[in-house]
N, C-alpha and C positions, 0 to 999 in steps of 0.2 A: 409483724412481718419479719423474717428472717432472715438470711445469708442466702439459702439455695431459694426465696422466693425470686430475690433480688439478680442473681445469676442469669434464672431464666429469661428474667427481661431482657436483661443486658445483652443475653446471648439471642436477642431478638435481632440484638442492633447492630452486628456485625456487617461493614461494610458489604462483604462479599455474597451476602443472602438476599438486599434488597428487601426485607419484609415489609415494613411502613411502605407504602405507595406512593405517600404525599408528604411535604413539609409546608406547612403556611406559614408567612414570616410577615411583621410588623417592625418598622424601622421606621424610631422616633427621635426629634431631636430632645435638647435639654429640658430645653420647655416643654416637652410634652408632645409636639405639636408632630401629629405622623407624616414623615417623609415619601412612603412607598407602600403597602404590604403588596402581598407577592403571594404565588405557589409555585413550586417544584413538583414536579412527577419525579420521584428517586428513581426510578428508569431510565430516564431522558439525564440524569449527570451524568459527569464524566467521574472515572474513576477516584482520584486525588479529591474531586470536591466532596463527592458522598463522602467516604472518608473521615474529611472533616467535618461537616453536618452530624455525620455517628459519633464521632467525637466527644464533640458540643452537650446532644443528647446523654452519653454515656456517663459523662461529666457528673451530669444532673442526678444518678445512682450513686455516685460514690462516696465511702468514708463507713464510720461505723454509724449503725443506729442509735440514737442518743446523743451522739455530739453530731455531724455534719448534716444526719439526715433524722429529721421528729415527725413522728404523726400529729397533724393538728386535725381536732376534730371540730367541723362546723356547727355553727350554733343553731338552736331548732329551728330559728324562722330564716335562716337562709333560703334565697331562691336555686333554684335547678339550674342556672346554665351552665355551669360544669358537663352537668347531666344529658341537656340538650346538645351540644358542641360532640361531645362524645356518641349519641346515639344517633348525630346525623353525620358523623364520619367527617367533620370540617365542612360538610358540601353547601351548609346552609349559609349562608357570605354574612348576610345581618348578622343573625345568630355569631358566627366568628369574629365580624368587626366590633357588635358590642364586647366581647368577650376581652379583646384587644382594649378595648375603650378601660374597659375595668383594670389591667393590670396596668397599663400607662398611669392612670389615678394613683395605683398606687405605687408605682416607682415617684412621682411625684410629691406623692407623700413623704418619700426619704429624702428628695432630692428637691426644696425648694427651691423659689428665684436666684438667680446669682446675685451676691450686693453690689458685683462690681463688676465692670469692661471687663478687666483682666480675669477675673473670676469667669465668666462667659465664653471669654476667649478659650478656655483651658478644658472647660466642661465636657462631659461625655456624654454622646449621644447611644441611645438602646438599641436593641439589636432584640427581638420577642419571637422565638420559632417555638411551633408545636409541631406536634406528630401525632397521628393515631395512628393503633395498629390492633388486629386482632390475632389472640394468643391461644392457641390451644391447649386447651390444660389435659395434659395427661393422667390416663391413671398411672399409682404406683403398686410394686406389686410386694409383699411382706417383709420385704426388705428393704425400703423405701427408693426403690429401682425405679425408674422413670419406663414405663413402657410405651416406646415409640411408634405404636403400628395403633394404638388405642385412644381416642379421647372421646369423652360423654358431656365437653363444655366449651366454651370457650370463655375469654377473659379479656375485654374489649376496655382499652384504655387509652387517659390522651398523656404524654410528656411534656413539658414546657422547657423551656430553657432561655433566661434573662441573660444576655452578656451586654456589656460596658463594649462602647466603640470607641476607640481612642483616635485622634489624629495624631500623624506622624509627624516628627522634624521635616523640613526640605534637609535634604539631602544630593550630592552627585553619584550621579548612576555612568557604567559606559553602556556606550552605542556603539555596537559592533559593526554597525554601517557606515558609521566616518572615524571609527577609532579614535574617537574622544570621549570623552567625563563630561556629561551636560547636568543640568537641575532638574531632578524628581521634584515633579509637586509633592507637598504631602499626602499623605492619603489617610482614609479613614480603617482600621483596621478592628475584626470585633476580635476581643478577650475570651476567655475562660466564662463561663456562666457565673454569677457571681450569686447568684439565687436559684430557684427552679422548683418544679413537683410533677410528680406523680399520680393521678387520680385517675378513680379511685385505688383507696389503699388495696393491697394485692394480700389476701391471706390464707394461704395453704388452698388455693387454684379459687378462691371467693372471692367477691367484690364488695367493700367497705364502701358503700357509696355516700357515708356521713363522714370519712374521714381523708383527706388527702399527705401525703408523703413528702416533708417538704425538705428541700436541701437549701442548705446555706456555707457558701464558700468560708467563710469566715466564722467559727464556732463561737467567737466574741459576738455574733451581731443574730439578733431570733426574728430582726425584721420584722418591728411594732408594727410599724407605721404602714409597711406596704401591708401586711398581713389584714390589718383591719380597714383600710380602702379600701381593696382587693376584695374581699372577701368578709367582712365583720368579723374575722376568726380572731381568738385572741393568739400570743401565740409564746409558745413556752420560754422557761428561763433559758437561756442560751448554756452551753455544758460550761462555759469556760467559765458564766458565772458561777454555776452549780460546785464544783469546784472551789471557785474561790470561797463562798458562803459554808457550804461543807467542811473547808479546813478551817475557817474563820471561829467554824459554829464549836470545833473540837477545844479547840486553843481555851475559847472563852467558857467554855461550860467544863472542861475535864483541870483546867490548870495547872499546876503541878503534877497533876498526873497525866497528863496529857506527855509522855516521857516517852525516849527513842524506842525500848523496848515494848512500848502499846502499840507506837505505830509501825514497827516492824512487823508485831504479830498482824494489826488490822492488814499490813498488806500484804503477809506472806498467804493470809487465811484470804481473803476477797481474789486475789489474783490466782488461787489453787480453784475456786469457784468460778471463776470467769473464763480459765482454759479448761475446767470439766466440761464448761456452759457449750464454748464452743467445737467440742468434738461432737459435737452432733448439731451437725447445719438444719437441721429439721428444726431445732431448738428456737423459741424467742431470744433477745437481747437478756442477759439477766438484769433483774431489777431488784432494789433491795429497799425495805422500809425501814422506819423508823428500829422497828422489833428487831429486825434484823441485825441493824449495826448494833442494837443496844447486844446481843450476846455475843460477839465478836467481841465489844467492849469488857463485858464480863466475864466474858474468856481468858483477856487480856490481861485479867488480874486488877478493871477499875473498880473501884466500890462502888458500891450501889448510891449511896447520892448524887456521886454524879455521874453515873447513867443516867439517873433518872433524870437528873438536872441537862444531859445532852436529850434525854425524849419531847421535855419542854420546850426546847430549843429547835427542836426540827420540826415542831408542827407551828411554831412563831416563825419561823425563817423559809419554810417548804410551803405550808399549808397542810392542818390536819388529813392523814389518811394520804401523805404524797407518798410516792417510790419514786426513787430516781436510780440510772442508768451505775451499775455499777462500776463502768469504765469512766464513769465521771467522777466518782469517787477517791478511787486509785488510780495509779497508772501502770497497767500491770509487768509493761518492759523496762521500764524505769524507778529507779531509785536514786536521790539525789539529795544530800546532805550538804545545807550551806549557812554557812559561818559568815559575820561580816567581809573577813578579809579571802577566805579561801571555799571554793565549792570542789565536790568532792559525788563522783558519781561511781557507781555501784552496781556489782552483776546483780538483778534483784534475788539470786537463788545463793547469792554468796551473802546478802544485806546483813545474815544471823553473825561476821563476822565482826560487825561498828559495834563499839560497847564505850561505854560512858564510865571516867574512874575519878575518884577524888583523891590529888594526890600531893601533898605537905600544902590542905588548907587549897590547891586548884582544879578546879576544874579541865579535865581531859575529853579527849574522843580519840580511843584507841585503835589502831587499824594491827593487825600481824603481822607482818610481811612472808610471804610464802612466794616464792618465787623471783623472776626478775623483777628489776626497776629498771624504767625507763625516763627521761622526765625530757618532754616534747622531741620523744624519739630517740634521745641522745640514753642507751645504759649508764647506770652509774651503779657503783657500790654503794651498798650501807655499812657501815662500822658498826660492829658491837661495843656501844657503850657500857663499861661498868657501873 
């Protein structure tokens, strides 16, 4: 899935079109235990609330592919209700309460008993909206122009969106009809999605019906647990781990060579590839294997043992035949050099300027100076020292 498939949804979901018809909504406590579910006709809202419902939804599309949003592909003996839910447009109530029943399990599964009163007291309760909508998939015409007067398909899909309900402090509100500050109870208010998906996956106007789209607020968390209640799915390395195993894997397998000047070159060369990747939104995410970084490495002036010694390393630590996200890798707007006592961040297109010097027996990291200083906003001069 891409950028401009991802667009199109989204640009489904603009308050001011109404496209989705319906929202069905599941509101459960800590325990699990369902408080209400519900339907909306998106017609019958008022303005400000659709609004935020598209919100919520839109939520659930954002960030890049590979860290906040992974395709999890389901495993062969999964059943259909994905399947069913979506091809009866939410109307079949069983059919959507089990459905509900399944993702409560697996919020459940992250979110055991509380051990304690006060743990209980504090707990959040869920908040589960879906949506179906159906998408007309346009042709495009040889310039990957979207032409609006023509479609030969459509592209029928459900949304989800999990948010965390919080209870509020009591609080004093005024009352404009006796002009005083009296006590707000508290109330319960829902969050940002803190999980969610897309099924099925959407690719270049087809329907992946083995694989759903999943988002997670949190790039630290790949949501085992809900993943495989929910659904048997297992579910990927989270990017922020991928990242830290990736730097881990350099360190330990390149060593001494594993030097400022390798890893300037790995990111000037992966971030030159990641902004080609993305001038054409038609493009997939780039993805890079093993082989991959291994010449990038080799480019970089490592030796070949430990290349080879970093290829071992990435099919122990990834799994044979992995590719992962090449934004997880590098960080292509950021360059950041830090020392125990002092961190030191860097235009990534100026990074060729840090250089490393040995000098009477110490070790240095040399910057230029070219221009002003400032040091927390305040200019200052620099003296040429003899």
């Amino acid at each position: 899935m891409n950028q401009r498939d991802l667009a199109e949804i989204k640009r489904r979901l603009n308050p001011d079109k109404r496209n989705p018809s319906v929202i069905c909504g599941c509101y459960a406590d800590h325990t699990g235990n369902p408080i209400t579910s519900f339907q909306l006709p998106v017609a019958a809202l008022y303005e400000q609330e659709n609004e935020k419902y598209m919100a919520l939804f839109r939520k659930v599309l954002s960030g890049p592919i590979g860290q906040t949003l992974m395709p999890i592909a389901f495993p062969a003996e999964t059943d259909d209700l994905l399947l069913r839910v979506r091809d009866t447009a939410m109307r079949d109530e069983d059919t959507l309460q089990e459905l509900f029943a399944r993702l409560i399990a697996g919020i459940r599964a992250e979110h055991p008993d509380m051990q304690s009163v006060e743990d209980a007291q504090t707990a959040e309760n869920w908040l589960i909206l879906m949506l179906h909508d159906d998408m007309d998939v346009r042709k495009r015409d040889v310039n990957g122009d979207a032409d609006y007067d023509n479609s030969d398909r459509a592209f029928s899909y459900l949304l989800c969106a999990v948010c965390p309900v919080r209870q509020e402090k009591p609080a004093l509100r005024y009352l404009p009809s006796d002009g005083v500050f009296a006590e707000r109870p508290p109330e319960w208010l829902a969050s940002a999605p803190a999980l969610g998906f897309l099924f099925p996956l959407y690719e270049g106007g087809a329907a992946d019906v083995n694989t759903m789209l999943f988002y997670s607020r949190d790039s630290h968390d790949a949501h085992e647990a809900f993943l495989q209640a929910a659904f048997g799915a297992e579910a990927e390395m989270p990017a922020a781990e991928q990242t830290d195993s990736f730097q881990t894997l350099l360190a330990q397998t390149l060593g001494t060579e594993c030097s400022l000047d390798v890893v300037q070159e790995m990111h000037e060369t992966v971030s030159g590839l990641i902004e080609e990747q993305q001038k054409d939104r038609d493009a997939e995410p780039l993805m890079l294997s093993k082989q991959d970084v291994a010449r990038v490495l080799t480019d970089a002036g490592v030796s070949e043992e430990k290349t080879e010694a970093f290829r071992q390393g990435f099919d122990a630590t990834f799994g044979a035949g992995a590719v992962l996200p090449a934004v997880n890798l590098v960080a292509p707007r950021q360059f950041r050099v830090d020392l125990p006592s002092v961190s030191i961040k860097v235009d990534p297109r100026q990074a060729d300027l840090l250089e490393t010097r040995t000098i009477d027996g110490r070790n240095y990291l040399l910057i230029p100076i070219e221009g002003d200083i400032s040091v927390n906003g305040q200019p200052v001069f620099a003296p040429i020292k003899g």
